[in-house]
Structures are given as C-alpha cells and as structure tokens.
KOLZAPA-907354 format. One record per residue (C-alpha): x, y, z; residue in three letters. Coordinates in pm, whole numbers, plus 50000, padded with zeros to 5 digits. Layout:
BEGIN
{X->X; Y->Y; Z->Z; resn->Ala}
...
END
This chain:
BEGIN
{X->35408; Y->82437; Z->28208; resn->Unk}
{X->35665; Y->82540; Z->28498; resn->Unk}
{X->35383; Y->82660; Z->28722; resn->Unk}
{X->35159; Y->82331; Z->28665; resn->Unk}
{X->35481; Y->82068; Z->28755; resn->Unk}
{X->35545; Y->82294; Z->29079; resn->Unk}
{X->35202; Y->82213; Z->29173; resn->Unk}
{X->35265; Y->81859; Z->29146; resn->Unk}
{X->35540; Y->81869; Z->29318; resn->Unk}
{X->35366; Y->82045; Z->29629; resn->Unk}
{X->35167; Y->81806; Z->29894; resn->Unk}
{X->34823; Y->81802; Z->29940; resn->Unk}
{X->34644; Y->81845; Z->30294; resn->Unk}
{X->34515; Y->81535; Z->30293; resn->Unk}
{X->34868; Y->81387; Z->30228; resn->Unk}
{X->35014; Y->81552; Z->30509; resn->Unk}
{X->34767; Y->81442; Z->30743; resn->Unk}
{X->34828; Y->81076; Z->30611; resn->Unk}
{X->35180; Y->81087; Z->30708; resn->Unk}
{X->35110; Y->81245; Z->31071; resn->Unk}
{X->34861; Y->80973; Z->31146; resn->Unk}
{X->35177; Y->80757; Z->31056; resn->Unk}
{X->35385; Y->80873; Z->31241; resn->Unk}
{X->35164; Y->80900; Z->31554; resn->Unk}
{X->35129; Y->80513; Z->31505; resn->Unk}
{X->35482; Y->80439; Z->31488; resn->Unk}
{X->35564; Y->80687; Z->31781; resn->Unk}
{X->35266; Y->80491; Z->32002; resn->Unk}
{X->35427; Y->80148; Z->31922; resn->Unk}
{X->35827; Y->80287; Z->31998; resn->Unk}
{X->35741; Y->80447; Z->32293; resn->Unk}
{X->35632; Y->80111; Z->32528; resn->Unk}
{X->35947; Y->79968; Z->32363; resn->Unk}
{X->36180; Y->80261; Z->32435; resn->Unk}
{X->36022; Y->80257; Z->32816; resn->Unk}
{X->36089; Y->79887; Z->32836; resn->Unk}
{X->36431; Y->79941; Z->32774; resn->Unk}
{X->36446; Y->80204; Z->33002; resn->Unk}
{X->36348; Y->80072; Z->33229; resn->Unk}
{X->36586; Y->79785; Z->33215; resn->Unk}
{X->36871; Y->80018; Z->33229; resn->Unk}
{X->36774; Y->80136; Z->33594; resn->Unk}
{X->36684; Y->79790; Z->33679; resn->Unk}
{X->37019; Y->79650; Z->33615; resn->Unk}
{X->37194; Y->79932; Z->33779; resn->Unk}
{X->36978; Y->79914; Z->34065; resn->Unk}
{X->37121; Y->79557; Z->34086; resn->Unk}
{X->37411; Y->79671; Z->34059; resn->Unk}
{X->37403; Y->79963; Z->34342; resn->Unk}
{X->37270; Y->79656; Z->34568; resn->Unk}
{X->37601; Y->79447; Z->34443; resn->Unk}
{X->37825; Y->79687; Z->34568; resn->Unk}
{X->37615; Y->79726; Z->34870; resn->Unk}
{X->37598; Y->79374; Z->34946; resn->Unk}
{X->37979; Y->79312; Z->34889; resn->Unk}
{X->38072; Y->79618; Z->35094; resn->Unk}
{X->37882; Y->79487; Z->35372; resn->Unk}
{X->38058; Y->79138; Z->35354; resn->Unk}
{X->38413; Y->79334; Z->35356; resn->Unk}
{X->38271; Y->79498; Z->35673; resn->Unk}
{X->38240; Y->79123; Z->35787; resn->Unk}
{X->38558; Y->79013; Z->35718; resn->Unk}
{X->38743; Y->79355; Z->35858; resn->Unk}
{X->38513; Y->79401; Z->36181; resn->Unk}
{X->38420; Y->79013; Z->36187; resn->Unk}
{X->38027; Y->79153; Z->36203; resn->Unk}
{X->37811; Y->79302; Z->35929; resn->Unk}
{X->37725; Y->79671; Z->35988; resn->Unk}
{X->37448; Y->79739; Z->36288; resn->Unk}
{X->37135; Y->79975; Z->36201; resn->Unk}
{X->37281; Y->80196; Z->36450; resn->Unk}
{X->37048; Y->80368; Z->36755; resn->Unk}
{X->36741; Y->80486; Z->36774; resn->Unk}
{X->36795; Y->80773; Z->36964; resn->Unk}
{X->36823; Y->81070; Z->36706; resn->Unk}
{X->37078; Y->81262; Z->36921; resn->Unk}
{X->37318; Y->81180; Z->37163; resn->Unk}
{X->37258; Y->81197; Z->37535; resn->Unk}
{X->37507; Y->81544; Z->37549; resn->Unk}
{X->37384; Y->81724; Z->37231; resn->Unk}
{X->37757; Y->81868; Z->37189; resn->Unk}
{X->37874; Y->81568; Z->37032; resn->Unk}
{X->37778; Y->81412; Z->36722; resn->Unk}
{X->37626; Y->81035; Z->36742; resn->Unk}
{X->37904; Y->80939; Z->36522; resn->Unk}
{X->38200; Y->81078; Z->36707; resn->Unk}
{X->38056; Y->80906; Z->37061; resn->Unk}
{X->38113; Y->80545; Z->37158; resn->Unk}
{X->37773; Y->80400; Z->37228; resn->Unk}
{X->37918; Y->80238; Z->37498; resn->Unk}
{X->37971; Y->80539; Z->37663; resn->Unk}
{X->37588; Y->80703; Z->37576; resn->Unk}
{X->37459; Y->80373; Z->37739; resn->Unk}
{X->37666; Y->80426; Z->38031; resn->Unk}
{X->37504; Y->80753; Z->38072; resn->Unk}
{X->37861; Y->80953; Z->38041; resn->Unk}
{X->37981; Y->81124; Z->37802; resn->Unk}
{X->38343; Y->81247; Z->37676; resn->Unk}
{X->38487; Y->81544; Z->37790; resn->Unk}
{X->38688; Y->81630; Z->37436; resn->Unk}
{X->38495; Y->81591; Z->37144; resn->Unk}
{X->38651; Y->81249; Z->36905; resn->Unk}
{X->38792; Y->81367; Z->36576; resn->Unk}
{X->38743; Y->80991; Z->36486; resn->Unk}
{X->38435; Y->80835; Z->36336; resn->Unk}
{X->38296; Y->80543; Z->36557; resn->Unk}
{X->38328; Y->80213; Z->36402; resn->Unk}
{X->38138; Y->79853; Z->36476; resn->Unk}
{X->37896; Y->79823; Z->36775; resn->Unk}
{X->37984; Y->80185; Z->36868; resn->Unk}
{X->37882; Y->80355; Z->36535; resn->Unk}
{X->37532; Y->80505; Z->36593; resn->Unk}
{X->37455; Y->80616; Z->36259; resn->Unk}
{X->37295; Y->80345; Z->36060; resn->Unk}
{X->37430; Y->80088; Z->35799; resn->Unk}
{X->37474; Y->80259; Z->35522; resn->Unk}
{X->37720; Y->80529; Z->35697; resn->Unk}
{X->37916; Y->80251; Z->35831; resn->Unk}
{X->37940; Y->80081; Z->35498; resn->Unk}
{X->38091; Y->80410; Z->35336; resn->Unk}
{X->38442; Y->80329; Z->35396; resn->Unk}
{X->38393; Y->80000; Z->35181; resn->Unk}
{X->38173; Y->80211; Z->34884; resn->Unk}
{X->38574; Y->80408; Z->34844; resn->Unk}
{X->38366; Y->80657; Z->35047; resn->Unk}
{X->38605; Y->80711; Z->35346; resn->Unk}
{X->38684; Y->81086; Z->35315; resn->Unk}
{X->38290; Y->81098; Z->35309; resn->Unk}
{X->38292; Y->80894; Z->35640; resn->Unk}
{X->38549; Y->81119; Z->35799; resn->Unk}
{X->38380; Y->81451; Z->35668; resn->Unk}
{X->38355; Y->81664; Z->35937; resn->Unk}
{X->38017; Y->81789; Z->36016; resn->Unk}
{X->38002; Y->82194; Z->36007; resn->Unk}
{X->37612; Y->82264; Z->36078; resn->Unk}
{X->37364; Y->82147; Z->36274; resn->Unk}
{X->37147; Y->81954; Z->36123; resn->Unk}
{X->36951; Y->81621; Z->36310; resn->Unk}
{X->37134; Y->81333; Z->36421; resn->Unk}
{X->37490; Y->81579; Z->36387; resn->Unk}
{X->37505; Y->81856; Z->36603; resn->Unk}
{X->37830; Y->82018; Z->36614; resn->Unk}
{X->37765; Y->82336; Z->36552; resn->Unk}
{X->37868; Y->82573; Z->36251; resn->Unk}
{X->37677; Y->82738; Z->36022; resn->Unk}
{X->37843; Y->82621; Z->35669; resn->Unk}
{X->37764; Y->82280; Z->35461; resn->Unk}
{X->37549; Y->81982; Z->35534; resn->Unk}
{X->37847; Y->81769; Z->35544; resn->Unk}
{X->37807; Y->81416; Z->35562; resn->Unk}
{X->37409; Y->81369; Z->35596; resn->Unk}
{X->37371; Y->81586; Z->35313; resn->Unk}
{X->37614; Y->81435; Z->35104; resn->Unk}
{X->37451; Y->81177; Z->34759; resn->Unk}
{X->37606; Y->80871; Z->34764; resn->Unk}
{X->37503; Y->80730; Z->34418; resn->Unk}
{X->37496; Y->80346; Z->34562; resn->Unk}
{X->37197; Y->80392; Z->34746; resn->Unk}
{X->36944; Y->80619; Z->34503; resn->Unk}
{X->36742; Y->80408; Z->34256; resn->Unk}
{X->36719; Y->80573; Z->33915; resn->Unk}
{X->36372; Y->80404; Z->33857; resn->Unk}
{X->36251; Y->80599; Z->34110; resn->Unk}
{X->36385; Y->80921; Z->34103; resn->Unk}
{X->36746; Y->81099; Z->34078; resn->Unk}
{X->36953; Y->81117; Z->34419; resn->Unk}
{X->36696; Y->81380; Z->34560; resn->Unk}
{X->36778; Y->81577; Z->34905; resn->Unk}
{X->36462; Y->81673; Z->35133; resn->Unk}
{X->36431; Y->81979; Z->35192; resn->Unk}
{X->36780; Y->82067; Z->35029; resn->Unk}
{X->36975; Y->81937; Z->35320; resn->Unk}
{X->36930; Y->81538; Z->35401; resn->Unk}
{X->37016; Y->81285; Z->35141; resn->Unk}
{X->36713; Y->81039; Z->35125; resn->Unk}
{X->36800; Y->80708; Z->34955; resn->Unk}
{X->36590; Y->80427; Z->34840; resn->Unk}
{X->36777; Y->80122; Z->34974; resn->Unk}
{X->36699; Y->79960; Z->35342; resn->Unk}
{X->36875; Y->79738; Z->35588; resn->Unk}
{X->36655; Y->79368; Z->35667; resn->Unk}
{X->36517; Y->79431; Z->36006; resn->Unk}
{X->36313; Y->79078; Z->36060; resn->Unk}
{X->35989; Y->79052; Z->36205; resn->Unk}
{X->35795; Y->79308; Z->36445; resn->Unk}
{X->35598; Y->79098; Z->36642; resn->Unk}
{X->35325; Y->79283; Z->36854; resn->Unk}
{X->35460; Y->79587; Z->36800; resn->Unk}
{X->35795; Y->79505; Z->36918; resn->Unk}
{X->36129; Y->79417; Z->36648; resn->Unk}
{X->36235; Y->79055; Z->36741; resn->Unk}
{X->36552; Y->79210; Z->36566; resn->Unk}
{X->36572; Y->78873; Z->36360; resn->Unk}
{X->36714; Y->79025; Z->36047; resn->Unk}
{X->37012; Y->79078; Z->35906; resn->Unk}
{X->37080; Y->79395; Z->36099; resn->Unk}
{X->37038; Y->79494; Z->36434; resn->Unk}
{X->37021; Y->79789; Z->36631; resn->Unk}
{X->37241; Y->79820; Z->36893; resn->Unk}
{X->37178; Y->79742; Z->37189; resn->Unk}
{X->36857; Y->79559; Z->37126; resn->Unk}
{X->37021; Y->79314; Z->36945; resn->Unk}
{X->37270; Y->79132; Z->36883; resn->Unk}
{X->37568; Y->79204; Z->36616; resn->Unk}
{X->37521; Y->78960; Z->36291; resn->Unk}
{X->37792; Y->78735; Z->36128; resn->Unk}
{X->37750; Y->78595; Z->35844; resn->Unk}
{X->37803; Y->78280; Z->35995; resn->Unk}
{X->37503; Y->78320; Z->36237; resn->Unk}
{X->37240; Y->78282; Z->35880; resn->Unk}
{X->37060; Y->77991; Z->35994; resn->Unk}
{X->36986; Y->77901; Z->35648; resn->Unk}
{X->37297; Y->77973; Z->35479; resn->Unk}
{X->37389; Y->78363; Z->35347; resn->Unk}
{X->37269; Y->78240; Z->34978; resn->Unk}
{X->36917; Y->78252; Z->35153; resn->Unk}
{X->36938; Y->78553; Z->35418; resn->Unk}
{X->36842; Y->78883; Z->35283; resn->Unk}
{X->37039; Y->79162; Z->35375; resn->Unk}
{X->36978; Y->79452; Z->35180; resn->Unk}
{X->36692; Y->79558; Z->34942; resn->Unk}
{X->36429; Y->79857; Z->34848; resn->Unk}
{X->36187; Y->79999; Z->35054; resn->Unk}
{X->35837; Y->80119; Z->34892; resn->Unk}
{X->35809; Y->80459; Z->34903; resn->Unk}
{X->35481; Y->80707; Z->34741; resn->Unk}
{X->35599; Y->80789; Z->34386; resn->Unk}
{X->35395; Y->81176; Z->34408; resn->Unk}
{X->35674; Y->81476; Z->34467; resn->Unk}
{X->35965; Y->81274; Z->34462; resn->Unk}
{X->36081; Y->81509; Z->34237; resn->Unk}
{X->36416; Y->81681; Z->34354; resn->Unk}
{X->36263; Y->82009; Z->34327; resn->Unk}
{X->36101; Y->82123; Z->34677; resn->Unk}
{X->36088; Y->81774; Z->34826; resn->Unk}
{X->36025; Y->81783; Z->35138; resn->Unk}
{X->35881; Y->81412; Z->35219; resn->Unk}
{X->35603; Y->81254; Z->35244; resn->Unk}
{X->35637; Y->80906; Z->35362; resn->Unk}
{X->35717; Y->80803; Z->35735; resn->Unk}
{X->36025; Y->80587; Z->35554; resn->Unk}
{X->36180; Y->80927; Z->35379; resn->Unk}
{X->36215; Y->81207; Z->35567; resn->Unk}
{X->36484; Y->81115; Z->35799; resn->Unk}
{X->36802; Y->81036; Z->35569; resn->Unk}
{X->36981; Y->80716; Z->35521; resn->Unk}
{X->37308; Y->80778; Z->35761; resn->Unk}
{X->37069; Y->80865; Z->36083; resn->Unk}
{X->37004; Y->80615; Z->36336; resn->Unk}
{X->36788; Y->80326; Z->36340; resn->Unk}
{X->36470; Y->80439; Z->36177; resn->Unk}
{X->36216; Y->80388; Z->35871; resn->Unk}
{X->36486; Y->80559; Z->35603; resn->Unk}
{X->36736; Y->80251; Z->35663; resn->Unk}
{X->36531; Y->79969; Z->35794; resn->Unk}
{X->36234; Y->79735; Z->35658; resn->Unk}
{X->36035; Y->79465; Z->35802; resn->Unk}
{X->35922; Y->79153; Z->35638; resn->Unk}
{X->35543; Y->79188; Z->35828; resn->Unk}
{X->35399; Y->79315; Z->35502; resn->Unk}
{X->35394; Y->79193; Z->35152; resn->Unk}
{X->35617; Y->79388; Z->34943; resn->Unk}
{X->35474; Y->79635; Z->34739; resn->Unk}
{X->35500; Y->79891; Z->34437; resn->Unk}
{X->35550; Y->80265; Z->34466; resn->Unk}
{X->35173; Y->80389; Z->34573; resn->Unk}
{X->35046; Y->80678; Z->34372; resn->Unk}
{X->34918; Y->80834; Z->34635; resn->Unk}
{X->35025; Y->80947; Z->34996; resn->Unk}
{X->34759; Y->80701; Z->35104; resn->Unk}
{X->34960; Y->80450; Z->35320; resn->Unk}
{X->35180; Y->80700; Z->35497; resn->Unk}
{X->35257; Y->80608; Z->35799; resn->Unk}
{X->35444; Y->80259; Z->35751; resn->Unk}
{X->35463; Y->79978; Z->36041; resn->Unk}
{X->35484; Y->80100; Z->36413; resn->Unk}
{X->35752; Y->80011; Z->36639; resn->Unk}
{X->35771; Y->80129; Z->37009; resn->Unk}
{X->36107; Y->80098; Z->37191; resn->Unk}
{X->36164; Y->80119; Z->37550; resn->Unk}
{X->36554; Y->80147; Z->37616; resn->Unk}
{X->36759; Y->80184; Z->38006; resn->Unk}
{X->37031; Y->80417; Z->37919; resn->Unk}
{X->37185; Y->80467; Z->38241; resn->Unk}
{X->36973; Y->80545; Z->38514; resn->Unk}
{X->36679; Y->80680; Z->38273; resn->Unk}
{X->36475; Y->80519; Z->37987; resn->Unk}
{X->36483; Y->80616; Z->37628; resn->Unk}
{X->36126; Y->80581; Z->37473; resn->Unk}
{X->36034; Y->80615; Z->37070; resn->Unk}
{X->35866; Y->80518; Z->36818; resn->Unk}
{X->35950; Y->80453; Z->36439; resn->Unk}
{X->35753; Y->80396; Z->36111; resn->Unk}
{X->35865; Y->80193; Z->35874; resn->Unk}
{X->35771; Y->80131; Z->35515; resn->Unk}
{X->35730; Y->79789; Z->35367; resn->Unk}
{X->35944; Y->79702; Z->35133; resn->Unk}
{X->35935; Y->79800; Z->34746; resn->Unk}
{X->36034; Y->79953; Z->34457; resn->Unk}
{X->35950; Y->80162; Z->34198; resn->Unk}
{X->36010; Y->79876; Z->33919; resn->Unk}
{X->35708; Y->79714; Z->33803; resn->Unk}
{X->35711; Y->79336; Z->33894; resn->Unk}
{X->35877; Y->79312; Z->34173; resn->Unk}
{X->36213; Y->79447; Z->34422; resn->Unk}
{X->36566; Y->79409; Z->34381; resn->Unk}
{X->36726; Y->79221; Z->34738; resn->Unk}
{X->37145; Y->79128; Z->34775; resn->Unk}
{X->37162; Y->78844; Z->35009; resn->Unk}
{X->37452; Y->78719; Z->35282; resn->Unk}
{X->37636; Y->78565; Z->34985; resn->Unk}
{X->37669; Y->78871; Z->34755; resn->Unk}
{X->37377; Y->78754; Z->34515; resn->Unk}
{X->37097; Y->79019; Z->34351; resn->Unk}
{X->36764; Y->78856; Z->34297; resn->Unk}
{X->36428; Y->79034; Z->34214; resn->Unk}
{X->36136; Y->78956; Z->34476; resn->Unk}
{X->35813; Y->78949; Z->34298; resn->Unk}
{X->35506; Y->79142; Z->34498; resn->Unk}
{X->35305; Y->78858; Z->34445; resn->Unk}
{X->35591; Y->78659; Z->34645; resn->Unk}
{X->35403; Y->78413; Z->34921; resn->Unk}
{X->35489; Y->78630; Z->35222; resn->Unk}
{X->35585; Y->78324; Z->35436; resn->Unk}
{X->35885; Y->78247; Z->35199; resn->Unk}
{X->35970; Y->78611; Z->35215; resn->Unk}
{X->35999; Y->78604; Z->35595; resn->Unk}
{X->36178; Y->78299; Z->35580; resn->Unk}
{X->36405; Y->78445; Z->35376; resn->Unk}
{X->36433; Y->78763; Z->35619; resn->Unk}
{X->36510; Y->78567; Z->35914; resn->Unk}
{X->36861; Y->78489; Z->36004; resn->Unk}
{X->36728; Y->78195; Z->36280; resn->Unk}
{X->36508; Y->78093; Z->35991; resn->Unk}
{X->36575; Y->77682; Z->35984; resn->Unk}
{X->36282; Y->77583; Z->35784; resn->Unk}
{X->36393; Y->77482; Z->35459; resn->Unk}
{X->36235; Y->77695; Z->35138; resn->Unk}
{X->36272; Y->77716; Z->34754; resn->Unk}
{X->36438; Y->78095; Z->34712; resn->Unk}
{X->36363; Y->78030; Z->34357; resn->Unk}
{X->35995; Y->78128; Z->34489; resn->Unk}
{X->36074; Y->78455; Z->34603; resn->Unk}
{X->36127; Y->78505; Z->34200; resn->Unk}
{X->35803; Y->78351; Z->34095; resn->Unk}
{X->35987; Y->78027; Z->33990; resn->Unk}
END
C-alpha cells in the first residue's frame, strides 16, 4: 500500500514536459515585456544625462555669456610640449607659443578641447577639468608615463546605457555617445550654423543668437554609432565618430551634422566612414589642413534619438522625422517657422 501511494505521488514524464512547455510560454511572453521596460529605464536616463547636459551648457551661458565652442580641429598644438588645453588659442593662431607651460585649464574661446570638456566644471566635474595630464596620449601631450588623466577619465553624463556601458577604446580614451549640433555641411564645407562652433571658423553662440527661439534650437543629442564590438572588452573602434574621445578637439566623437536623416545603431560596420569635412585654416604664416568624419546622428533606442534644446527641454526625434524640420531645428539662423511637435511624429 505505501509503495503504490509513493508512486502516485511521483510525476510522470509526460507531466513534466507539460509544465516546461509552460513555462517556456510564459518566459517568451515576459521577456518582450521585461525588455520594454528595460529599455525605458535607459531611455529616461538617457534623457536625463542630456538634461544635465543641456542645463550645464546654459550655466556656461550665463557664466561665460557664450555656450561652450567644439573646440579646434587641430589634434595637437602648434609646440607639441603643451597640452591644447593649457594654451590660449589665441596664442596657437598667432603662431607663438608660451614659454612656461599654464597650470590653468583654458576657458571660453581659448579652450581647444571640445564641448563636453568645457562643460565639466558645470557636470560638479571641476577637479576632472583641472586633472593634470601625466602621459601622452593624443590631443594631451605632456609627457609622463603614469594615468590617462583627463581623456581617459568616464564621465557618466555622456555614455548611453542603451547602447553600451561607459566603454574606453583601447583602454585609454573615454568614447561617449552624446554630440554637440554642428549645422549644415554644405559642399563639403561646415557653414558652422549650429549650436556650436569651432573656433575660429565660427562664431561663439548665445543663446540669444537662436533665430527661432532656444525652445526650437537643438543643442545637444546622440550620434549613431555601429552597435558590433561596442562591448568594453577590447574595443578598439570602429566608426569614424568613435575612436577619437569626447574631450579632443573638434571632430566626429563630439560633433553631428543635420545633412543626414537620423538613424538607428547599424548592425554592421557598413556605413563607416560618416560625412566628410575638409578644413583649410591660416594659423600664422602657415595653413592647417584636415579632414573629419562625422556620424549622423542616432541612437541605439528603437524609435527614434533623445535631443536637449537652447531652453533646457529633452524631446525624442523620430528617424522617420522629415529631415527639413530637423535642419530647421539645427540651425540657429533658422527663421522659417516649423511645428517641433513634428520632430516627435506629432
């Protein structure tokens, strides 16, 4: 009698099997729901990291009465013993250079490193932005053997966790996902019609110079960059827009251009090489030539890419967005009146 209720008790094969099929069911329809939510976790701090970014930029306004530049184009100063962000620009143009190296950063027009290292300060990043540099890495060369100091350093504002974690390339240069408005490129050249300018090509923005109002002037938003080995684990780029680092100069790691519709992470290393733009610069009595690639905007969320605009607001731009409203909306001379509920798909 003991022996027959024990075998009761017991499940069958074909039992177990039932309740495996079960629970691969219910696992199939959690798991879209569970990504969903996922991802719109990272999508809300994403808006968020633009936020900050966007409000640090209009502090920047209000202490150095002009939003941060995109910095220079040249990758290292005209005497390689002193770092780009130690050296007035002023002085690089001029064709001199100091005879003491500056134990003070640069700030305003004379900051060469791009936006997002003059933003630091306003991120309660300053003893980041006075981090002295101890090896020589591009962009920095002071010498040393020790650290990557500043362009090394992960700022957590400017990585989107859709995308990946704050990931270094090559173990050394801190590649974020977040790019300054650059404007149009119009045969080849930047009209340097955006939000931010590089110095001296353009001019330094206000907020007060948006055409159109700052509630419909871009200044900040993602760049589109290939999804395959992102990974933080042996990265070493792919993509002309990520292989520089954010804090360098003017180049496709910190700038976008609204030429192209805005797009979501590729697959596949298939559109590499990003928008050329040739530059032809006097410094002094000789002329500074180069050439940059920059990636279209994007994003790694599916639908569309978070933007901050002049006025401290986050909006998602879909990819389907008409790309003459999204120029408009790129423009800071832009007078022609649009609906920036469009750039949303409303």
């Amino acid at each position: 009698m003991m022996q027959r209720r024990l075998r009761r008790a017991a499940f069958t094969l074909i039992e177990l099997l039932v309740v495996m099929a079960i629970i691969a069911v219910l696992v199939g329809l959690l798991l879209p729901a569970v990504q969903k939510v996922r991802e719109a976790a990272y999508r809300t701090e994403c808006k968020n990291n633009l936020k900050q970014i966007g409000l640090a930029a209009v502090n920047h306004e209000a202490t150095l009465k002009n939003l941060p530049t995109g910095g220079f184009i040249k990758p290292t100063p005209l005497n390689p013993n002193f770092s780009q962000r130690y050296t007035p620009l002023s002085q690089v143009l001029g064709g001199t250079t100091p005879s003491t190296r500056s134990t003070t950063p640069q700030t305003g027009k004379e900051q060469q490193w791009s936006w997002a290292y003059s933003l630091l300060p306003y991120l309660e990043q300053e003893n980041l932005f006075n981090t002295v540099q101890t090896t020589t890495v591009p962009g920095d060369t002071t010498g040393g053997s020790t650290g990557f100091g500043v362009l090394g350093s992960i700022v957590k504002f400017y990585a989107c966790p859709s995308r990946r974690p704050p990931t270094l390339k090559d173990g050394t240069i801190f590649v974020g996902d977040y790019v300054g408005n650059g404007g149009f490129v119009q045969t080849g050249v930047a009209r340097m019609d955006g939000a931010v300018t590089m110095i001296p090509m353009g001019t330094q923005v206000s907020l007060g110079r948006m055409k159109n109002g700052t509630s419909n002037t871009i200044l900040f938003g993602e760049k589109s960059v290939s999804i395959v080995g992102t990974g933080t684990t042996g990265y070493t780029g792919g993509d002309n827009g990520d292989k520089d680092g954010i804090f360098s100069g003017w180049n496709g790691d910190s700038i976008s251009y609204s030429n192209d519709q805005p797009v979501q992470d590729p697959r596949t290393r298939t559109a590499t090489s990003g928008r050329k733009v040739d530059y032809s610069i006097t410094v002094g009595s000789s002329t500074i030539t180069g050439t940059s690639y920059h990636m279209p905007f994007g994003a790694a969320h599916p639908g569309g890419l978070n933007v901050v605009f002049g006025d401290g607001s986050v909006r998602t731009v879909i990819y389907s967005v008409n790309l003459a409203i999204f120029q408009a909306a790129c423009g800071r001379n832009n007078t022609t009146a649009f609906d920036a509920s469009a750039l949303e798909g409303g």
